[in-house]
N, C-alpha and C positions, 0 to 999 in steps of 0.2 A: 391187597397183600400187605402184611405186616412185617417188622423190621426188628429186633430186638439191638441192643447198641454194639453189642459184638459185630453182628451181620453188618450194619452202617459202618462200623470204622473200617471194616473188610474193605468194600467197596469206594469210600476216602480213598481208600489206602491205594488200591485198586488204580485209578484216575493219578493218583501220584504218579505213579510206575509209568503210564501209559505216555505222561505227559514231559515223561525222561529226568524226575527229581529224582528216579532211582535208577542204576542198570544193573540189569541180572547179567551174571556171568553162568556158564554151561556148570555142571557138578565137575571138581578136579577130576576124579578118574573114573572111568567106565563099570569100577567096581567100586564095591566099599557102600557100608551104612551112608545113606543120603539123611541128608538136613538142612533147613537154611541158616544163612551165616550171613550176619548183617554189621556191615562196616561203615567205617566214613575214612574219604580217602585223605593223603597225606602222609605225616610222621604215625598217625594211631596204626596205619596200615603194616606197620614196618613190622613187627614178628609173624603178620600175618604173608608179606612176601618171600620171608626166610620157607615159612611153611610152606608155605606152593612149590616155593624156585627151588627147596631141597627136599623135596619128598616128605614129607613128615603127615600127610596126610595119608596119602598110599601105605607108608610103615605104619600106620594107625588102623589102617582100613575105612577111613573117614572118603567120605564125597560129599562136600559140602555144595550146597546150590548158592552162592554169593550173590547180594543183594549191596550194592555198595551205593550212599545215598548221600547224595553232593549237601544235603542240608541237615546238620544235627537231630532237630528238632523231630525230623520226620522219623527219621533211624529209633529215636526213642519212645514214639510212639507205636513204632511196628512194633518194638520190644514188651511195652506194655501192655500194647492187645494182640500179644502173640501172634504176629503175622510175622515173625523172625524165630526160629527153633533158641539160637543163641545169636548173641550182637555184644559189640563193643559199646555200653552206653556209659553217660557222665554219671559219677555215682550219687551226686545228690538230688538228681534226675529220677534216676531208678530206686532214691529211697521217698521220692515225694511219690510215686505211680506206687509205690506200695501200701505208702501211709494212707493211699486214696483208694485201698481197696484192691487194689490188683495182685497177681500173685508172682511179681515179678521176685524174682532172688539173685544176688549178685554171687557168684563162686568163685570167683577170682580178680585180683590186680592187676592192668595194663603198663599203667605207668604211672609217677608222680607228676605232677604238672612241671613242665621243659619251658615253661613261659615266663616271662620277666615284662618289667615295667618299664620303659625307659624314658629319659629326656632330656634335652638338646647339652649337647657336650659340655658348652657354657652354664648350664642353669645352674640356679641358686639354690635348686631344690635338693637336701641330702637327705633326706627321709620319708618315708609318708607321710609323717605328720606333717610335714610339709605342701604337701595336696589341700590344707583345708583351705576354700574360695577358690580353688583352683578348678582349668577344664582337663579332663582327663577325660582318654577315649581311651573305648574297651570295643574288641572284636568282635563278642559274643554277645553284648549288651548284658543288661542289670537281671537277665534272670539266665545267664548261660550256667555250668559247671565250674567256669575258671573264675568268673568274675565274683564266685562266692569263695571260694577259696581265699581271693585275693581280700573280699571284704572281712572275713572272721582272722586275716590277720591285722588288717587298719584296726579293726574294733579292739580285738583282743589283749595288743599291745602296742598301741599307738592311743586307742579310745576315741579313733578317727571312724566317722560312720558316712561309710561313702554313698551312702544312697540319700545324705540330705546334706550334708557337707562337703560334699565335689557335683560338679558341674559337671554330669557325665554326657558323652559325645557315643553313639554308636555306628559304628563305619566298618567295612570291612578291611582288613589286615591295610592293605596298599594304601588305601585312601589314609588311613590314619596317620601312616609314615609320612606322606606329602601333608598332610596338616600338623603334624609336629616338623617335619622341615621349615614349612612356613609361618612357622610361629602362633598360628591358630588352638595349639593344642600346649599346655602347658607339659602334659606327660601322657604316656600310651599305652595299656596294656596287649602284648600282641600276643597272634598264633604261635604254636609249636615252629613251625617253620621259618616266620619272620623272626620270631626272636631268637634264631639260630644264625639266619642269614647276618641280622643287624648288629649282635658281637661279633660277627667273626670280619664287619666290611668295618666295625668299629665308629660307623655313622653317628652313633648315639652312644649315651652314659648308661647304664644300666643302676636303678634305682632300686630295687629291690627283684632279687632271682626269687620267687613264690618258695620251690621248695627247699630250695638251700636254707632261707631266712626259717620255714618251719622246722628246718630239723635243727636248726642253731637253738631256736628259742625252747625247745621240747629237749633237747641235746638224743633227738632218736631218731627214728625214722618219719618219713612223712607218708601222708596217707595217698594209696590211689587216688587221683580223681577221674579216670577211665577205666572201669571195671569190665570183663565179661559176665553179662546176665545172662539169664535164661527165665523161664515161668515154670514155678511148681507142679503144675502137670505134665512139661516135656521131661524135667528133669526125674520124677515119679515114672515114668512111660519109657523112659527112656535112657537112666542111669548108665548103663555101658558108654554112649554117645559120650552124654556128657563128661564123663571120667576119661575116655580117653583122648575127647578134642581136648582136655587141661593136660592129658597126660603130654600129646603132641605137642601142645603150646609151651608145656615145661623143656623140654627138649629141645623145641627150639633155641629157647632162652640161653643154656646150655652149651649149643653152637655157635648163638653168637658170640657168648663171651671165647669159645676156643678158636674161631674164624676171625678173625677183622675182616678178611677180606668182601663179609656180605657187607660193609657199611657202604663201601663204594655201588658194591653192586645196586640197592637199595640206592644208592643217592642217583645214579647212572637213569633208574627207574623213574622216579619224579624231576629228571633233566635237571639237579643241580651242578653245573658247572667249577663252581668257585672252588682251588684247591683247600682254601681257607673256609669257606661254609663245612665242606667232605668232614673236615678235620674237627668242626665246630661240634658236628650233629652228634658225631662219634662221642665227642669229650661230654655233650650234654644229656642227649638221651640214655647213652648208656645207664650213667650212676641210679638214672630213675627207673630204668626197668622191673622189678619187680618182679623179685627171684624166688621169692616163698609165698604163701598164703598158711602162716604158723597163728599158733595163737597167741603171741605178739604183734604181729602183723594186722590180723582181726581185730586186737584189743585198739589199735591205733585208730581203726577205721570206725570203730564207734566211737571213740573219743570224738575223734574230729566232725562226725554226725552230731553230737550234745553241743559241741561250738557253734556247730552250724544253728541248732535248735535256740540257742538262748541268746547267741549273737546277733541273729537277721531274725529268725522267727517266722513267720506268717509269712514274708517276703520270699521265703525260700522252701523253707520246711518248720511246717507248724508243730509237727505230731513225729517225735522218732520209732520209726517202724519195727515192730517186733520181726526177728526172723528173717531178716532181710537179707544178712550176709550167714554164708553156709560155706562150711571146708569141711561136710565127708566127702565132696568128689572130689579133692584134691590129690594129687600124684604122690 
């Protein structure tokens, strides 16, 4: 029996699931167009729990089948061999699965990156450029979504090139913190979550906030780095879906800013306690949500793709993908 590479990564993919790197959740409601919808949980989840917890699915007529996948990596391989209808993936993720032939297309912004650098309240360090000979640890390690981000801004305007002049350390979020407690780590770039928790317990200095710093240095907006994709044949097949899960997702966006009250709800969910985190998540993620897909907003997101291209290169993204990002589904 023969195997063609579509079929194989099915079956990968298949043994993932089985082996619980992913959980399906039932379609939200008993009616409504079905699709799958592929998450990673956390802060990326957060307009997608406004969407559940207030209907916006159901006012769509949307049933989505959720696939929600405790590992990045994985989440973005369903996305490029369409074993996900539509997903939350890292955008310079979904523009390398493009450049490589796939027919991934991004249709919408998540969020700006919520992440910051931090390092021990005493340090000496007041800049990046300060990192050089230094160890610096990153959550996601040297080929994640953030950690490029983070480098095209060393390089760009620092001319600090973090992948041969820092000492990088790869750990998950917690471990990093107790290795920059203990002085192991000179500085850390953390999760959405930690570097929310870690301004608001004021443990650490904050060394550079990612996209505060890009929209200072650009004096604009900053670019997603958590897009919603899809693949050019679901979105061809199936254009209504896709237009009104963006339309749903716009409306939520929409709630949040006229609710406060879903941040708590939302925080209640991922059992953050801290009245000071509640308050932190609010003040940080908010500004980064990402309330259009204009063509301003688009114009941003190839910009910062050509940074990506001639700053890192090879390392990240060799080749900028034609057609990669698309707004006629847009609301």
């Amino acid at each position: 029996m023969s195997y063609d590479r579509r079929h194989l990564a099915a079956l990968v993919l298949r043994g993932l699931l089985t082996l619980g790197a992913c959980s399906g959740d039932a379609p939200t409601g008993s009616s409504g167009r079905a699709f799958s919808l592929g998450l990673i949980p956390g802060a990326q989840g957060f307009v997608d729990f406004v969407m559940t917890e207030h209907g916006f699915f159901e006012q769509f007529d949307l049933a989505p089948d959720k696939l929600t996948s405790l590992n990045p990596p994985t989440l973005h391989l369903m996305i490029a061999e369409q074993q996900v209808d539509i997903g939350f993936g890292g955008f310079t993720t979904m523009a390398t699965a493009r450049s490589q032939g796939r027919d991934t297309i991004v249709v919408y912004g998540v969020f700006s990156p919520v992440n910051a650098v931090f390092v021990p309240v005493d340090s000496e360090l007041e800049t990046l450029d300060d990192l050089r000979g230094r160890r610096l640890g990153t959550f996601g390690g040297p080929g994640s979504t953030t950690f490029a981000f983070l480098s095209v801004i060393a390089k760009n305007w620092y001319d600090l090139d973090l992948f041969n002049e820092v000492e990088l350390v790869t750990a998950p979020g917690p471990a990093l913190i107790e290795l920059l407690a203990r002085g192991d780590l000179d500085a850390a770039l953390l999760g959405t979550i930690e570097s929310i928790e870690m301004q608001a317990e004021g443990r650490f200095r904050v060394l550079t906030d990612l996209s505060a710093e890009y929209r200072d240095r650009t004096g604009g907006r900053a670019p997603a780095h958590v897009t919603i994709a899809t693949n050019e044949a679901f979105a061809s097949a199936n254009p209504d879906v896709v237009s009104d899960y963006l339309a749903a997702y716009r409306a939520a966006i929409d709630y949040i800013r006229d609710n406060p009250g879903v941040w708590d709800e939302f925080a209640d969910s991922i059992e953050m306690d801290s009245p000071a985190s509640r308050a932190m998540l609010r003040e940080k993620m908010g500004p980064n949500l990402i309330d259009t897909w204009d063509t301003e907003q688009v114009a941003v997101q190839n910009d910062y793709l050509r940074l990506v291209n001639e700053i890192i290169g090879e390392s990240v993204l060799g080749v900028v993908p034609e057609n990669l990002i698309r707004d006629e589904y847009s609301p």
